[in-house]
C-alpha positions as CSV (number, residue, x, y, z in Angstrom):
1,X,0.0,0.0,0.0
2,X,3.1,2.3,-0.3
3,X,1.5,3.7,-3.7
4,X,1.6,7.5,-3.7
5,X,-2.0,7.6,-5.1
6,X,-3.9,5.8,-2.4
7,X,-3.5,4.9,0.9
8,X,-4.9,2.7,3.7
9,X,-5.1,3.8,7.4
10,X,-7.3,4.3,10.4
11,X,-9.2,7.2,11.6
12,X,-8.6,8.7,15.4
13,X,-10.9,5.9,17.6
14,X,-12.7,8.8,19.2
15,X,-13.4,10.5,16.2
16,X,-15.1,7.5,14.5
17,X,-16.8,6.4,17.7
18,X,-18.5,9.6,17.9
19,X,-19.1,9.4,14.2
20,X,-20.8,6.4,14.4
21,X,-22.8,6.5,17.7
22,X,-24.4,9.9,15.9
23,X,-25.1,8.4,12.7
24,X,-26.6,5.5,15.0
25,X,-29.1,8.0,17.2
26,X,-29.9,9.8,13.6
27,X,-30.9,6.3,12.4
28,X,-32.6,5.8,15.5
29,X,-34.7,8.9,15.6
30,X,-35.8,8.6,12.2
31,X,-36.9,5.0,12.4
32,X,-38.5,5.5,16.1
33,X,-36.6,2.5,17.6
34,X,-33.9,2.0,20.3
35,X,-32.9,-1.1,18.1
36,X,-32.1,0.4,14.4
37,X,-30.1,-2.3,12.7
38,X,-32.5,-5.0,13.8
39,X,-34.0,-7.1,10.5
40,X,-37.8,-5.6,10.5
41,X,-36.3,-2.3,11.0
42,X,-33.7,-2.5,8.1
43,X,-36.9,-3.7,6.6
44,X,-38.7,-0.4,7.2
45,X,-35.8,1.7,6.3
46,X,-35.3,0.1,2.6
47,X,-39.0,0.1,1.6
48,X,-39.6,3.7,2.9
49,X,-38.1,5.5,0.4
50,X,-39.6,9.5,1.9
51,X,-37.6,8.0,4.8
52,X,-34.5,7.3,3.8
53,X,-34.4,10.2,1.7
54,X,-34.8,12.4,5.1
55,X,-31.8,10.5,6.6
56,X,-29.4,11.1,2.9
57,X,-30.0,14.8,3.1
58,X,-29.5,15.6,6.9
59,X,-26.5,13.2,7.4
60,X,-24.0,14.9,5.2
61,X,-24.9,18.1,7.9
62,X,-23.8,16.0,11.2
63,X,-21.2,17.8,13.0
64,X,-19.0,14.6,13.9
65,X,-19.4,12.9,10.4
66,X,-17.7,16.0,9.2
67,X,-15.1,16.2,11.7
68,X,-14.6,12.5,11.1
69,X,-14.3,13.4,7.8
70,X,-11.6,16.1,8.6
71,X,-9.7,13.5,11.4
72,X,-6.2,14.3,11.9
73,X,-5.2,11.3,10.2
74,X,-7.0,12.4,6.9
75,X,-5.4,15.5,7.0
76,X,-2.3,14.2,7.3
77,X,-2.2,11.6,4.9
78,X,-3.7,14.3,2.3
79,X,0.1,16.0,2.7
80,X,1.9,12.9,2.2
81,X,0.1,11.6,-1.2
82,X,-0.1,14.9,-2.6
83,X,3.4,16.4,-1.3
84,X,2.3,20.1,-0.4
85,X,1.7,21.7,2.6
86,X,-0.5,21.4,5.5
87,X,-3.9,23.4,5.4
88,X,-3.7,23.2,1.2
89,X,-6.5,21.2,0.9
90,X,-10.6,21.9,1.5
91,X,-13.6,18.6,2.0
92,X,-15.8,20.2,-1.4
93,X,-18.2,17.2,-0.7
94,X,-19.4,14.5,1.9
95,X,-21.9,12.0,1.2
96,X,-23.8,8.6,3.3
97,X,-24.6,5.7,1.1
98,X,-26.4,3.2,2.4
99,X,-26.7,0.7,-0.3
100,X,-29.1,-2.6,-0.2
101,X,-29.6,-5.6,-2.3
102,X,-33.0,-5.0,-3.0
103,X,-32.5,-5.3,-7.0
104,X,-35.1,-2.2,-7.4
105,X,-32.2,-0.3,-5.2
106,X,-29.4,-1.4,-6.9
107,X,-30.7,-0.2,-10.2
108,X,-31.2,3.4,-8.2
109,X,-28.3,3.5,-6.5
110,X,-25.5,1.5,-7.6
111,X,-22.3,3.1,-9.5
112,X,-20.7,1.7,-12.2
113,X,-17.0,1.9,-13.6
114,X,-16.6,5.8,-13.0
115,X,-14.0,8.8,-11.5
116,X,-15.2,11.1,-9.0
117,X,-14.6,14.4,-11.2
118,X,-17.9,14.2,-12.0
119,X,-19.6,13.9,-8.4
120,X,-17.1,16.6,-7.1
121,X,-18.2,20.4,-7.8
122,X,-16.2,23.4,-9.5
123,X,-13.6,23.3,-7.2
124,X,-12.3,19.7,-8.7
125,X,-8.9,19.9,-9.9
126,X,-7.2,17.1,-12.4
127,X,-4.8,16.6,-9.7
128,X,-4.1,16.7,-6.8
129,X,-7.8,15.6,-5.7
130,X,-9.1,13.3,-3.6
131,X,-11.3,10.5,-2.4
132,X,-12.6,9.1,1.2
133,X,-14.0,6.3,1.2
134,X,-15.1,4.2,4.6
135,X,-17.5,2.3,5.6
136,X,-19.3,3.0,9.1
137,X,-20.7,-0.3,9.8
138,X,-18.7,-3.5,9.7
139,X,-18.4,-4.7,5.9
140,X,-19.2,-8.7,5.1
141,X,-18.4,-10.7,2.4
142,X,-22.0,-10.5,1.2
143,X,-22.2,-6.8,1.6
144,X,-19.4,-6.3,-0.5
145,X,-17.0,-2.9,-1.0
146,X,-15.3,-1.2,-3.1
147,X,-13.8,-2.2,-6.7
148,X,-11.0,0.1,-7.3
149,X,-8.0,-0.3,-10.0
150,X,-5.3,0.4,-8.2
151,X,-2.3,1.4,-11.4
152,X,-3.4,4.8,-12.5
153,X,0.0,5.3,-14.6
154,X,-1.8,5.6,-17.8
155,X,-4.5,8.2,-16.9
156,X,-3.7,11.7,-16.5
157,X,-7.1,13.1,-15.4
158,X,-10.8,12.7,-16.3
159,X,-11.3,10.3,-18.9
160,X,-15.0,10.2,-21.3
161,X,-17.8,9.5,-18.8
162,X,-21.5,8.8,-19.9
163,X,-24.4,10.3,-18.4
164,X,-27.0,8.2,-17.4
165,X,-30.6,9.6,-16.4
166,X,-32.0,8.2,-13.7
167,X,-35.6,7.5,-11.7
168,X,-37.8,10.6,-10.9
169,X,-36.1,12.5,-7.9
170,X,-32.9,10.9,-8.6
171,X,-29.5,13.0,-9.7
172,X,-27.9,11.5,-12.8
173,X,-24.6,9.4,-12.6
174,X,-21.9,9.1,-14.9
175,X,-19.9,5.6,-16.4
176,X,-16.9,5.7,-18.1
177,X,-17.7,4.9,-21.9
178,X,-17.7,1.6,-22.9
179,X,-15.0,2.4,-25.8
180,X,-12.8,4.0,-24.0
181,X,-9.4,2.1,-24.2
182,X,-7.9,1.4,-20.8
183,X,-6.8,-2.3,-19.8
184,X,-8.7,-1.9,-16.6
185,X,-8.0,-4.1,-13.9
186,X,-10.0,-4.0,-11.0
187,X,-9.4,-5.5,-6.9
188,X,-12.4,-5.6,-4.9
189,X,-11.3,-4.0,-1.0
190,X,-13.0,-4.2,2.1
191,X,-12.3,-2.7,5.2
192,X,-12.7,-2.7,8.5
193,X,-14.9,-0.5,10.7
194,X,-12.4,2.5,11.8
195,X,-10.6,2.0,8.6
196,X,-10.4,4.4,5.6
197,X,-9.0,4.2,1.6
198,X,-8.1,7.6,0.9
199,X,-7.7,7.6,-3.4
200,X,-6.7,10.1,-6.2
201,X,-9.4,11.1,-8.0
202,X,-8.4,9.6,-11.2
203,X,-8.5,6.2,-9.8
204,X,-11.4,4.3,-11.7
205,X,-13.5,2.4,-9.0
206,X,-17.2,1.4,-8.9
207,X,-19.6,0.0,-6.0
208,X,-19.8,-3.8,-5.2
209,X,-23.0,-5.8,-5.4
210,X,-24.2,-6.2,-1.9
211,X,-25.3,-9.2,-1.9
212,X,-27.0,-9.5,1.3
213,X,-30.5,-10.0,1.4
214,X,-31.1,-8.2,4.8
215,X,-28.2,-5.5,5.6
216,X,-27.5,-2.5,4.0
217,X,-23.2,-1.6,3.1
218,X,-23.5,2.0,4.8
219,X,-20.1,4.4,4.1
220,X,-18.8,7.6,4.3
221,X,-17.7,9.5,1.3
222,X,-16.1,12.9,1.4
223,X,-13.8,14.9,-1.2
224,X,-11.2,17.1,-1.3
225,X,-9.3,19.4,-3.4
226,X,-6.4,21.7,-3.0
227,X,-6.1,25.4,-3.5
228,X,-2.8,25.4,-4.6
229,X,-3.2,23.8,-8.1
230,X,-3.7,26.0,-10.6
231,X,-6.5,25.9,-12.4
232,X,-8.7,25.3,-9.0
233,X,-11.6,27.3,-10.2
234,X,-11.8,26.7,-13.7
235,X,-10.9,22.8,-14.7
236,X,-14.1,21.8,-14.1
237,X,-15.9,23.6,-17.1
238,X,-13.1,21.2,-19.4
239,X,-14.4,17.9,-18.8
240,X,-14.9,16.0,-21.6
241,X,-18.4,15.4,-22.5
């Protein structure tokens, strides 16, 4: 894992404890129950859809999901992949996922082959960007994680992503086009709770099928960019179509 483009490490235990116990009692509140992760009330929360669209837009606005987003150990590994200085880089996006195998969900929710330029916002720079990603909630087998290709020495920023529409209410999502020529190669990595991949944004990754029939894989996502790249405010109107 010595790659300079992505790294593997643990948050600060405190910081990801309070992360979780208050995504836990958000859960909890929403769902009425002292006992959120037990089967009927997974139930509840993947066949309400009103409800779990409450819970997507208030838990990017937790206080300790962005701090845990922030953790000292972030912060610091942001320095060492990208080699500049501390306080060079701003989080321009966090985001929950909680992601079922309910096949009507998958279809809504799940990401194909993509890079995160595209799910950033105008502060996205070709390099030296990057990607959280870390599950909150312990990952199985059959919940699956993240497929990422880890050799990103051919690609030198966004390559041709698709646009594809989705269901009423629903923000589009972008794939990479089926034509474009990379030889990609792809590892499926899961983590443990506490744990964190912190990527380039260039990487091309995608969401694993969860394949469990009862839990949901819930993670936290969160971007960053740096204001010391040129180009900090204007790269993102030169994607390619």
């Amino acid at each position: 894992m010595s790659m300079k483009s992505y790294q593997l490490s643990k948050f600060e235990a405190l910081n990801f404890s309070k992360g979780q116990k208050s995504f836990d009692q958000l859960i909890s509140k929403f769902l009425k129950t002292d006992t959120p992760f037990e089967k009927n009330q997974i139930k509840k929360l993947c066949e309400n859809d009103e409800l779990r669209g409450q819970i997507y837009r208030t838990l990017p606005n937790l206080s300790s999901l962005i701090l845990l987003a922030n953790d000292s150990n972030v912060l610091s590994l942001l320095e060492k992949l990208s080699s500049l200085p501390s306080g060079s880089f701003c989080c321009v996006n966090i985001n929950i996922r909680i992601d079922f195998s309910n096949r009507r969900l998958q279809t809504i929710h799940n990401l194909d082959l993509h890079q995160d330029f595209h799910y950033g916002n105008p502060l996205v720079t070709p390099e030296k960007s990057y990607v959280l990603w870390a599950p909150l909630r312990v990952l199985s087998k059959k919940t699956g994680g993240i497929q990422f290709m880890k050799n990103i020495n051919k690609i030198k920023g966004a390559v041709p992503h698709n646009q594809i529409v989705r269901t009423e209410n629903m923000t589009p999502t972008w794939s990479i086009n089926k034509d474009t020529n990379f030889n990609i190669s792809l590892e499926e990595i899961n983590l443990e709770e506490g744990e964190f991949l912190l990527f380039d944004m260039r990487h091309i990754h995608a969401s694993a099928i969860n394949n469990d029939p009862i839990f949901p894989r819930i993670t936290l996502q969160a971007r960053f960019s740096s204001f010391k790249q040129d180009g900090f405010l204007e790269y993102y109107k030169d994607l390619p179509s």
